[in-house]
KOLFI-783920 format. One record per residue (C-alpha): residue in one letter; x, y, z. Coordinates in steps of 0.02 Angstrom, whole numbers, padded with zeros to 5 digits, always signed. Example, Ala and Ser with C-alpha at 12.3 -4.5 7.8 and 13.67 -1.06 7.14 Angstrom:
A+00615-00225+00390
S+00684-00053+00357
# end
This chain:
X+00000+00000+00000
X+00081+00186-00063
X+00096+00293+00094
X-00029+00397+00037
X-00159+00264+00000
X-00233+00275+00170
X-00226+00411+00292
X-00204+00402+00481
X-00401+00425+00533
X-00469+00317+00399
X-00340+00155+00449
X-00421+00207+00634
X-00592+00207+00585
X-00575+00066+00464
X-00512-00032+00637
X-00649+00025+00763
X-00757-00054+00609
X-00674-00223+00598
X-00710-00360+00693
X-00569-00481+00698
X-00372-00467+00661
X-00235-00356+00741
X-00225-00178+00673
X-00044-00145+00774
X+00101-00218+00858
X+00065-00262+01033
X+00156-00171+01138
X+00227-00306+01249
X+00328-00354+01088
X+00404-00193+01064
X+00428-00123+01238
X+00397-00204+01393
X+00220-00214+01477
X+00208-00037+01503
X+00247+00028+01310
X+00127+00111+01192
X+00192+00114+01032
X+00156+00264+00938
X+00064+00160+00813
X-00063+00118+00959
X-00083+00301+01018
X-00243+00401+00982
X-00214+00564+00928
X-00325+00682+01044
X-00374+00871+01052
X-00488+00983+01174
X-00604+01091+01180
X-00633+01175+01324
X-00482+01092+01444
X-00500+01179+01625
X-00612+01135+01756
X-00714+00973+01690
X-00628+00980+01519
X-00462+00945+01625
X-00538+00790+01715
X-00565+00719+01552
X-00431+00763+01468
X-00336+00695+01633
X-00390+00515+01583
X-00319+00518+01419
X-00122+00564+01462
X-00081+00398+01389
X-00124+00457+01225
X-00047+00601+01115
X-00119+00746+01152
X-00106+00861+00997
X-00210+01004+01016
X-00285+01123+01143
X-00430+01250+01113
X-00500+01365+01265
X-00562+01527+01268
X-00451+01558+01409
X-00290+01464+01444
X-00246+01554+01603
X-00397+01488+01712
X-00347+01330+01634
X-00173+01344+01709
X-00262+01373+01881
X-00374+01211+01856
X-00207+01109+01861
X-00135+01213+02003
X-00149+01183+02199
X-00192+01307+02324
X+00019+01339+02347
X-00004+01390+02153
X+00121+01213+02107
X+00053+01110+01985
X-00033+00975+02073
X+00043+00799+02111
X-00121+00727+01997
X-00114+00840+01856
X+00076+00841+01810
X+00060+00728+01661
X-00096+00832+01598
X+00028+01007+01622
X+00167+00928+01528
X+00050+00856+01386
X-00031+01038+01373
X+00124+01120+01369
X+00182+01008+01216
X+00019+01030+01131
X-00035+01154+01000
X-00137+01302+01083
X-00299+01372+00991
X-00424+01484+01035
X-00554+01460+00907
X-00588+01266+00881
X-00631+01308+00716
X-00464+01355+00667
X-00388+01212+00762
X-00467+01093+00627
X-00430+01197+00486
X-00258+01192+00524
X-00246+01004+00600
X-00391+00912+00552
X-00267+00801+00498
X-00187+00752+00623
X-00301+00741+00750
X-00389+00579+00768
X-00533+00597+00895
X-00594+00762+00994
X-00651+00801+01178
X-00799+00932+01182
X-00814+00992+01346
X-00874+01160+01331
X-01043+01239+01391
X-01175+01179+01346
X-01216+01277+01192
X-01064+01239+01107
X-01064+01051+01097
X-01177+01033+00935
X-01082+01150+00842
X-00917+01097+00882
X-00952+00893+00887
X-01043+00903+00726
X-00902+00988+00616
X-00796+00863+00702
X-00884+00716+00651
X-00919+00770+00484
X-00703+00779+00476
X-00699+00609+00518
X-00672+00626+00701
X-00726+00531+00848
X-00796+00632+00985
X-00811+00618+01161
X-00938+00755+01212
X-00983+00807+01389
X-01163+00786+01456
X-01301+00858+01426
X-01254+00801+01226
X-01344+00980+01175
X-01421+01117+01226
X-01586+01073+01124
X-01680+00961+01058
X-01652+00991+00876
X-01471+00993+00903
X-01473+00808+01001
X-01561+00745+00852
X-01430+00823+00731
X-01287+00760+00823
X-01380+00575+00795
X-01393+00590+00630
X-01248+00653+00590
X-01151+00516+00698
X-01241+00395+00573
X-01196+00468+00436
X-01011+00477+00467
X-00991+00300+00583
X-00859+00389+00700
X-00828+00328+00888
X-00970+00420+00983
X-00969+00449+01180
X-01076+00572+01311
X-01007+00608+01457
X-01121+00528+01606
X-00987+00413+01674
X-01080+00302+01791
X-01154+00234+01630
X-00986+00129+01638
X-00978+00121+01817
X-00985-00072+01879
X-01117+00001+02036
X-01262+00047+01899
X-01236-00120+01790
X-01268-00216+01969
X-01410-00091+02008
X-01474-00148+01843
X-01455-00329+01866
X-01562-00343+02006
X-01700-00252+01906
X-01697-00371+01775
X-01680-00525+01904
X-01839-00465+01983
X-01797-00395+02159
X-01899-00267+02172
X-02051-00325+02055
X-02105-00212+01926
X-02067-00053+01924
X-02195+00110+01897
X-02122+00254+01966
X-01973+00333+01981
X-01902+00472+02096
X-01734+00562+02073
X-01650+00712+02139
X-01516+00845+02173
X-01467+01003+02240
X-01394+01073+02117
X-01381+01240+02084
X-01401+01244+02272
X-01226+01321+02343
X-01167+01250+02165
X-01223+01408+02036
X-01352+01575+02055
X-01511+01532+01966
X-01675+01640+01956
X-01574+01790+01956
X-01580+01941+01840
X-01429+02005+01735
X-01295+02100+01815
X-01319+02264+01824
X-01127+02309+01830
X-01022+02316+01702
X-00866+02232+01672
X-00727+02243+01539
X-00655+02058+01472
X-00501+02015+01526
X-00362+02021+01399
X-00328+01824+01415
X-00527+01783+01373
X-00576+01777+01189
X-00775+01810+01226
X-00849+01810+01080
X-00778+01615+01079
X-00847+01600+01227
X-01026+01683+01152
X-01023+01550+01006
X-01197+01548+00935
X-01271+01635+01068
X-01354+01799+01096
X-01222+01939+01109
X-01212+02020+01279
X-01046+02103+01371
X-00929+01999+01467
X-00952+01963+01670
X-00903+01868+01782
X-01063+01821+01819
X-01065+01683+01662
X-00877+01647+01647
X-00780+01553+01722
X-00915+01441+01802
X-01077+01531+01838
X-01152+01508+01628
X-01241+01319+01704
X-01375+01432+01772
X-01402+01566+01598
X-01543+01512+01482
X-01397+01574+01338
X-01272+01431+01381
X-01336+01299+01492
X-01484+01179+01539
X-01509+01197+01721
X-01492+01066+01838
X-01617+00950+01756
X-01476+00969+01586
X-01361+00948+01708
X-01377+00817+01828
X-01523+00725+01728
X-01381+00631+01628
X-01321+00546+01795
X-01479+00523+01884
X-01610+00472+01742
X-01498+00365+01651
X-01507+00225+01747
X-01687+00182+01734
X-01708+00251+01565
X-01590+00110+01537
X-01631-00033+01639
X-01835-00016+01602
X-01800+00045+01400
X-01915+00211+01428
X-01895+00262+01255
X-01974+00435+01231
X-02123+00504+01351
X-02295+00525+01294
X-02316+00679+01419
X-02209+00795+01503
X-02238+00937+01614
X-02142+01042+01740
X-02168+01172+01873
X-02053+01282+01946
X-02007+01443+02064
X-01987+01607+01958
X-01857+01608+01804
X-01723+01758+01806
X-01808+01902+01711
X-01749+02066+01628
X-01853+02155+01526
X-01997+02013+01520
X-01844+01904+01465
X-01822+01747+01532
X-01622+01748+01562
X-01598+01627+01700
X-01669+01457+01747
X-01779+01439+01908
X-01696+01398+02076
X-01797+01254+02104
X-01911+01145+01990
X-02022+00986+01980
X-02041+00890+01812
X-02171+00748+01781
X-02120+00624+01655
X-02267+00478+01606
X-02181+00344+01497
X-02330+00226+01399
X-02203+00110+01322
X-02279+00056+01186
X-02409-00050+01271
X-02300-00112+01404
X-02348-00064+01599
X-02324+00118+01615
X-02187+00187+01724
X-02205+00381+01811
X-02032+00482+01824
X-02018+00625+01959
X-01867+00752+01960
X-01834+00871+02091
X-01682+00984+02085
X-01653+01138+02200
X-01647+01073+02367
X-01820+00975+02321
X-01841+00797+02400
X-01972+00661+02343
X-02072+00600+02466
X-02011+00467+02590
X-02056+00285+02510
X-02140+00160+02639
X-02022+00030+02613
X-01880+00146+02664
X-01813+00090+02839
X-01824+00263+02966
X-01653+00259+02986
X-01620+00270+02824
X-01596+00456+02767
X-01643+00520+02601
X-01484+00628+02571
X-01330+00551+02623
X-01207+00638+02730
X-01063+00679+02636
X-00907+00758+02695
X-00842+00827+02511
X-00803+00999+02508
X-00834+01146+02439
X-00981+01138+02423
X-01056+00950+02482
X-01161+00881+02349
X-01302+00762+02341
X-01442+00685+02252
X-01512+00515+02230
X-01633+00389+02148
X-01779+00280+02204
X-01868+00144+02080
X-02022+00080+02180
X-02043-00089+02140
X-02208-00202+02180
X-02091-00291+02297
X-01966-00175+02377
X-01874-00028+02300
X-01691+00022+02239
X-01583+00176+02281
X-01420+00232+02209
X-01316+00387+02240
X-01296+00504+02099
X-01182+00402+01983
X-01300+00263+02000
X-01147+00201+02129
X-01202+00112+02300
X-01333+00038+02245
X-01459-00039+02375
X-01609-00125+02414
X-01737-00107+02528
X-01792-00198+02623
X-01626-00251+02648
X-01650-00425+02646
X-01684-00426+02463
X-01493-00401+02444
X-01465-00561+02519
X-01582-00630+02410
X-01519-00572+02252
X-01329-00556+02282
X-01328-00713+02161
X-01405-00623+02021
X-01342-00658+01853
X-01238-00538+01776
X-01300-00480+01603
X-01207-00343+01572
X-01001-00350+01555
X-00906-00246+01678
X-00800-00112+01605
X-00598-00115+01659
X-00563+00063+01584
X-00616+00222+01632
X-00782+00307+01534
X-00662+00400+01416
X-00521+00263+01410
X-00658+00150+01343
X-00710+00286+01221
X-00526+00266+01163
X-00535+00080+01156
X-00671+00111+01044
X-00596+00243+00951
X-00457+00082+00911
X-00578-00044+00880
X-00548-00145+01053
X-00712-00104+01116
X-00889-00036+01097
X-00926+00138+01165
X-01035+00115+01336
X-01144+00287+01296
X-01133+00321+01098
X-01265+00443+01016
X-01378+00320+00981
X-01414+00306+01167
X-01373+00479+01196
X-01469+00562+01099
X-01660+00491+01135
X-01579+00528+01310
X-01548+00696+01308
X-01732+00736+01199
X-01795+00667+01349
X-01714+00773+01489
X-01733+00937+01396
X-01936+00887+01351
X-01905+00924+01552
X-01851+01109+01506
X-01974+01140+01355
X-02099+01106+01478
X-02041+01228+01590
X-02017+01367+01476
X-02187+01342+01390
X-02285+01348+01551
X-02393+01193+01499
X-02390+00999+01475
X-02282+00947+01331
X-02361+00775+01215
X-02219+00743+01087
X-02219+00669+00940
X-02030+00614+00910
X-02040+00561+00732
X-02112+00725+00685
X-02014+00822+00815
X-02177+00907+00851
X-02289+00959+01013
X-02473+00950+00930
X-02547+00988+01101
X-02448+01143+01105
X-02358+01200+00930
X-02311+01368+01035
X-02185+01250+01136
X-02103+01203+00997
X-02004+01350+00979
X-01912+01308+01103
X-01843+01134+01053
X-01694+01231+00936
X-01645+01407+00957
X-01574+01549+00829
X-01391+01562+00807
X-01295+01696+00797
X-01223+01766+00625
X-01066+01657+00581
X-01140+01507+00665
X-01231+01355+00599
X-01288+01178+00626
# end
């Protein structure tokens, strides 16, 4: 085969496609146990690599690291840095592959000028930058890993999907305890029976609590953008509005503009579980309630502090199953199955700030709880854990992280644990959550016309308008 025959990407692609044979040299034959040869290294890039970007990008030192896009590289210096200002003892690798890298601003210009080279792509942006980015990515012939929620709408989820079958690259979302070995035992003992059927389900957080300011009105100050932050990068397809600190470097979760609230949020982790385990599918009804949205000028600019959402699943004939979500501090009510002694929130002793949240599935029989990641898992009442710690396991346990196994994927080893195709009917569901809420009224959709008959006014609100220069 000529050199040029065959480039990099498509011999990688060709091998996450193939199901038998070797595509490289193991490395115990060329270098000890420990040795990746370079023929077995993914080539990676960023977008958006401090704060949560960093974590993921974290998991993937073994590979090459290529490229590096933020809007601003000095709070992602800080991200890697301990309180002494030294670059902490867990992020060394990360600070040495990101000095090494190439540095870009504008993502966009990062492909133009590497596309090339770079094999697969970590999105970990806000919210409303994932669809943009991950699509011209995949339509390059890149893999993508893309942080959760996959979108910031609806239309854009089911873009992403398509597109992802259109161009059969390596998908992954970003909900972790999808590969986490707690959830796939959680999950087991559904299937086994242990609980009986299952027709409702609670889950919740407190997020923004303490987390991020929600239900608040626009700053009324006025700031000028640091030198270091490129913020109309940062704006992407959204509305223009002036720089604050109020929406950069961590505060955009709770802006209508950029983020999903903590139903977008959180809904990933908490949802995913069941929507897995019982095969929800899409829900025939939605609808939402909430404290007041953010408001200036009779504009709604920030999400609620606290909201309710009511998801009714028909399942095509099956039994029915209810959903509850509660974010804001919000707690479902106290299950009679659940032992007094056994508190709703966990104590925690994480800091700053303690988080927590949870999951119930009330069974016929008993009922299941998990922590946030679907981890700790248990039953009540508690002798049903006796009972079923012999259940079969159906599902295979996953050795490698939730982005190594994206890269496993990405090299033909493996299948993704969370591609679109799961993804995406995942995330339509959650933000039918937030249509809800901003229409004021009970949402029926119809996904295979991507329409709300009962209420055509909400449907404005499952895509948005993009700025000038920006498409999907």
């Amino acid at each position: 085969m000529n050199d040029d025959s065959i480039d990099r990407r498509t011999f990688l692609k060709g091998s996450a496609l193939a199901t038998a044979g070797l595509s490289v040299v193991p490395r115990h034959v060329l270098g000890g146990p420990s040795y990746q040869a370079p023929s077995d290294t993914l080539n990676v890039a960023g977008i958006g690599v401090g704060g949560r970007g960093a974590g993921n990008m974290n998991a993937l030192t073994s590979e090459n690291i290529v490229a590096v896009c933020d809007i601003d590289f000095d709070r992602v210096d800080g991200t890697l840095r301990n309180d002494e200002g030294n670059v902490a003892d867990g992020f060394k690798a990360l600070h040495q592959a990101y000095e090494q890298a190439e540095r870009y601003a504008d993502y966009r210009v990062m492909f133009d000028e590497m596309g090339d080279e770079i094999d697969g792509v970590v999105i970990s942006t806000p919210d409303h930058l994932h669809a943009v980015a991950a699509q011209q990515a995949m339509e390059m012939g890149m893999h993508v890993y893309v942080e959760k929620p996959l979108t910031r709408t609806i239309r854009e989820a089911r873009t992403l999907l398509q597109t992802a079958d259109e161009t059969d690259v390596v998908t992954q979302m970003g909900n972790q305890g999808h590969t986490h070995p707690d959830g796939r035992r959680a999950i087991e003992w559904v299937w086994d029976g242990a609980i009986g059927p299952v027709h409702e389900i609670h889950a919740w957080t407190d997020r923004p609590m303490g987390w991020w300011p929600q239900g608040v009105s626009r700053p009324d100050d006025s700031m000028s953008a640091p030198s270091d932050i490129e913020w109309d990068l940062f704006l992407g397809p959204a509305p223009e509005v002036p720089y604050h600190e109020a929406y950069h470097p961590f505060g955009w979760r709770g802006w209508t503009d950029y983020g999903t609230g903590a139903l977008g949020d959180m809904g990933a982790h908490l949802i995913d579980h069941a929507y897995w385990a019982l095969d929800l599918g899409y829900p025939s009804e939605v609808w939402s309630s909430s404290s007041p949205f953010g408001t200036e000028d009779d504009a709604r600019v920030s999400w609620p502090t606290a909201t309710t959402t009511q998801y009714e699943f028909g399942r095509g004939g099956r039994d029915p199953v209810r959903l509850m979500w509660y974010d804001g501090g919000l707690l479902p009510p106290r299950p009679r199955a659940l032992p007094d002694g056994v508190p709703l929130v966990r104590d925690t002793d994480t800091s700053p700030p303690p988080s927590w949240g949870g999951a119930i599935w009330v069974g016929e029989d008993g009922i299941l709880m998990h922590d946030t990641y679907g981890q700790n898992p248990r039953l009540y009442p508690q002798e049903l854990e006796q009972e079923y710690s012999d259940a079969p396991r159906q599902l295979p346990r996953i050795d490698a992280s939730h982005q190594m196994n994206w890269v496993e994927a990405c090299k033909g080893r493996a299948e993704a644990t969370c591609p679109f195709d799961y993804a995406a009917p995942l995330t339509e569901t959650l933000l039918l959550g937030v249509v809800s809420l901003q229409a004021g009224a009970p949402v029926r959709y119809d996904p295979r016309s991507m329409s709300i008959p009962n209420a055509p006014a909400a449907e404005q609100y499952l895509r948005r308008d993009y700025r000038d220069g920006w498409s999907l």
